[in-house]
MARFIKE-790085 format. One line per field, with one value per atom (N, C-alpha, C): atom name; x, y, z; residue number from 1. Coordinates in steps of 0.1 Angstrom, whole numbers, plus 5000, padded with zeros to 4 digits. Example, Ala and Ser with C-alpha at 12.3 -4.5 7.8 and 13.67 -1.06 7.14 Angstrom:
site <- [N_CA_C_N_CA_C] .
X <- [5132_5123_5132_5128_5137_5129] .
Y <- [4943_4955_4967_4978_4989_5000] .
Z <- [5078_5078_5078_5071_5071_5079] .
pos <- [1_1_1_2_2_2] .
//
This chain:
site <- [N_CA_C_N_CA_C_N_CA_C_N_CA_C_N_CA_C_N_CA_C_N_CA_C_N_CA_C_N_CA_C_N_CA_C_N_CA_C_N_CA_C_N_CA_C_N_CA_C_N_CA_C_N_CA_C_N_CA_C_N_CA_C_N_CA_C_N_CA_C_N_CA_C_N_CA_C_N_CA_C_N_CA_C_N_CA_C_N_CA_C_N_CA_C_N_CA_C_N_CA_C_N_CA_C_N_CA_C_N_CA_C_N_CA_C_N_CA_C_N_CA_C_N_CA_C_N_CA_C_N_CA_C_N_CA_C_N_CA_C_N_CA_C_N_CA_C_N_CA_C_N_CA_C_N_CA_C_N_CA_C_N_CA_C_N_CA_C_N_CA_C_N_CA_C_N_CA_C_N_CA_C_N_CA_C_N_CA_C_N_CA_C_N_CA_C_N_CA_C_N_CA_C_N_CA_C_N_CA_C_N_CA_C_N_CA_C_N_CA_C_N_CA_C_N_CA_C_N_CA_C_N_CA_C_N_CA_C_N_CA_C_N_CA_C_N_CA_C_N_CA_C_N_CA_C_N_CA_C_N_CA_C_N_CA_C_N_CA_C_N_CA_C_N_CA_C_N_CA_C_N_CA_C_N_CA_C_N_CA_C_N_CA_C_N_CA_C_N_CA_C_N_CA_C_N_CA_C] .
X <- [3722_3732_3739_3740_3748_3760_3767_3779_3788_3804_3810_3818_3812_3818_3826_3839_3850_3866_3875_3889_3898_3904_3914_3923_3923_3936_3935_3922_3914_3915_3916_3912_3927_3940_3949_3953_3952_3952_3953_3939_3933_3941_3943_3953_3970_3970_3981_3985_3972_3970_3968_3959_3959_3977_3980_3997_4003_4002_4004_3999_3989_3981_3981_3989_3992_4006_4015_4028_4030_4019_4016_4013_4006_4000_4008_4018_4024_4039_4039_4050_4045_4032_4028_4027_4023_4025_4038_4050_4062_4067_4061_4065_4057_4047_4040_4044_4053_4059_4073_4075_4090_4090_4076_4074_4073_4086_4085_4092_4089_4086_4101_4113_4125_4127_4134_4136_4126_4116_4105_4102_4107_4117_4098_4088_4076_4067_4059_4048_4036_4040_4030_4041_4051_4062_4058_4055_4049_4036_4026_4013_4015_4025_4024_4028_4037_4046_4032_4024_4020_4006_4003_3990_3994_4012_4011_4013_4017_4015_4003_3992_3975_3972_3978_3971_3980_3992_4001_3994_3984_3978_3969_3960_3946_3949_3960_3964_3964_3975_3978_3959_3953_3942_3939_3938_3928_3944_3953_3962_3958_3953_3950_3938_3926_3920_3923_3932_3934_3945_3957_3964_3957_3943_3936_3928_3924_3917_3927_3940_3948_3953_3947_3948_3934_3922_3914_3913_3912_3917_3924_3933_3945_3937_3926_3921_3905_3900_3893_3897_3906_3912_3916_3922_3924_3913_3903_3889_3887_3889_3881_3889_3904_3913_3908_3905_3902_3889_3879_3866_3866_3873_3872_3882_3890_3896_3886_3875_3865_3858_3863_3852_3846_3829_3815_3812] .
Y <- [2032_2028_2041_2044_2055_2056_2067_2069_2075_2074_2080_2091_2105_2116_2122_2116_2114_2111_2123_2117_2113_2104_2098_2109_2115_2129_2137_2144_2152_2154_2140_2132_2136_2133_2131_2145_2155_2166_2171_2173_2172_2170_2158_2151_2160_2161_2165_2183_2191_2199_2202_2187_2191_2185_2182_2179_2193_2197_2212_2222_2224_2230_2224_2214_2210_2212_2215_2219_2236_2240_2254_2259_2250_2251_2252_2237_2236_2250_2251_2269_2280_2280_2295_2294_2280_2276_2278_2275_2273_2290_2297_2312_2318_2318_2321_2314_2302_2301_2307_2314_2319_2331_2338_2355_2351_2361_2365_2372_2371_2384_2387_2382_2386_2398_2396_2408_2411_2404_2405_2400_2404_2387_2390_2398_2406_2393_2395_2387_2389_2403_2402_2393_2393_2384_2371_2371_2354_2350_2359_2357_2359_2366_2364_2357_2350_2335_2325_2325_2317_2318_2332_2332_2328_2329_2329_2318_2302_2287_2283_2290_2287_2291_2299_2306_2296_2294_2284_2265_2262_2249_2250_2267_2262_2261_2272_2267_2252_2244_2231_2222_2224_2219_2213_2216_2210_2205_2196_2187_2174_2172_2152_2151_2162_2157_2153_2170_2165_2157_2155_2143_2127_2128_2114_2114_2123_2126_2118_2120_2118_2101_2095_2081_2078_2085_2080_2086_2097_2100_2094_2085_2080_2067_2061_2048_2049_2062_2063_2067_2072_2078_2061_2053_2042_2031_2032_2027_2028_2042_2051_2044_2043_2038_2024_2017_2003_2001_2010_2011_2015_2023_2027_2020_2011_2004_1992_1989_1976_1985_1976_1977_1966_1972_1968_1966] .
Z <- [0131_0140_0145_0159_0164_0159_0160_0155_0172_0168_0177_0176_0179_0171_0180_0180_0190_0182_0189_0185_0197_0196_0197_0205_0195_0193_0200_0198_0204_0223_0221_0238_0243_0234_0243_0240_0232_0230_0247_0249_0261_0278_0276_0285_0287_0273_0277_0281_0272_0284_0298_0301_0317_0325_0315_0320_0322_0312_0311_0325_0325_0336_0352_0349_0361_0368_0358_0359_0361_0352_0354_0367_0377_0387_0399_0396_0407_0410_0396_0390_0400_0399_0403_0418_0423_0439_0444_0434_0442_0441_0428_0431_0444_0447_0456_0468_0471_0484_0486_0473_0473_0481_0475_0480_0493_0503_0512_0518_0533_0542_0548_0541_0543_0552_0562_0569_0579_0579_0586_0597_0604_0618_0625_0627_0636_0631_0640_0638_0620_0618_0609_0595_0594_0589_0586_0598_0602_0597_0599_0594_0575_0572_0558_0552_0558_0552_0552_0565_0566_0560_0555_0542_0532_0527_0511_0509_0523_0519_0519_0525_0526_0512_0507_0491_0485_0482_0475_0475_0488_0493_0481_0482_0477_0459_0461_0445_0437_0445_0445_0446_0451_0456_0444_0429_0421_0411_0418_0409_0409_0421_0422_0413_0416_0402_0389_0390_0373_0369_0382_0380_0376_0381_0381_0366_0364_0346_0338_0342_0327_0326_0332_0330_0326_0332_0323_0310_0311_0292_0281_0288_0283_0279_0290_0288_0278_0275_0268_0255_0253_0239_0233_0240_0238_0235_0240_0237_0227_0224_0206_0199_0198_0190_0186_0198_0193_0187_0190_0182_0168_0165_0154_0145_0149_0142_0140_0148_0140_0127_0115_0101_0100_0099_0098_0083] .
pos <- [1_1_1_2_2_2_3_3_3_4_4_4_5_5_5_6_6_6_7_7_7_8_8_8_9_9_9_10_10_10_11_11_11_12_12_12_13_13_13_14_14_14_15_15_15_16_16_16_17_17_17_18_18_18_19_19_19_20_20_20_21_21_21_22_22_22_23_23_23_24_24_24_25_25_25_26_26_26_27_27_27_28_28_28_29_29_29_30_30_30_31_31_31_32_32_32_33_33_33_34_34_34_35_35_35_36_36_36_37_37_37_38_38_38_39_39_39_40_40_40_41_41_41_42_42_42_43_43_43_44_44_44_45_45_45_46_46_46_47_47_47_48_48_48_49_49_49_50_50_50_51_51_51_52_52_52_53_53_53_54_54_54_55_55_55_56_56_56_57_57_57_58_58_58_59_59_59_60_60_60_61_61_61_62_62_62_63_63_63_64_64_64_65_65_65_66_66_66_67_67_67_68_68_68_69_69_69_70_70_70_71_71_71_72_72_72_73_73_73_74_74_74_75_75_75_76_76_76_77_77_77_78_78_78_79_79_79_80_80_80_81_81_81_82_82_82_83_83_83_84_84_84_85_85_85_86_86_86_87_87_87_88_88_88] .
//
């Protein structure tokens, strides 16, 4: 009979790093929209405000994924729970 070599723990372990790394994410986006071109009334001013929210975007880019992982994590760690609570 297969076995499930799987924790629970492990899973939310998991989860709640990507909680982590998603907070970390959105930190380093909102410092990177802070840096700027003060004083820089010129056009190149402008082009760098408006590189460092295109770099700040692509930063942000990979949160909806892992905002969406952590409900399924949450619903597979919970699976295990109930699996491994049936004794055979």
């Amino acid at each position: 009979m297969p076995t499930v070599n799987a924790s629970s723990e492990v899973i939310r372990e998991v989860k709640a790093g990507l909680k982590g790394t998603v907070s970390e994410i959105r930190g380093s986006a909102a410092k990177i929209r802070a840096v700027g071109s003060e004083g820089w009334n010129d056009t190149q001013g402008q082009k760098f405000n408006e590189l460092m929210k295109k770099i700040a975007q692509l930063v942000e880019s990979p949160i909806d994924t892992l905002e969406a992982a952590q409900p399924k994590l949450e619903k597979l760690a919970q699976s295990l729970d109930s699996y491994n609570s049936v004794r055979f």
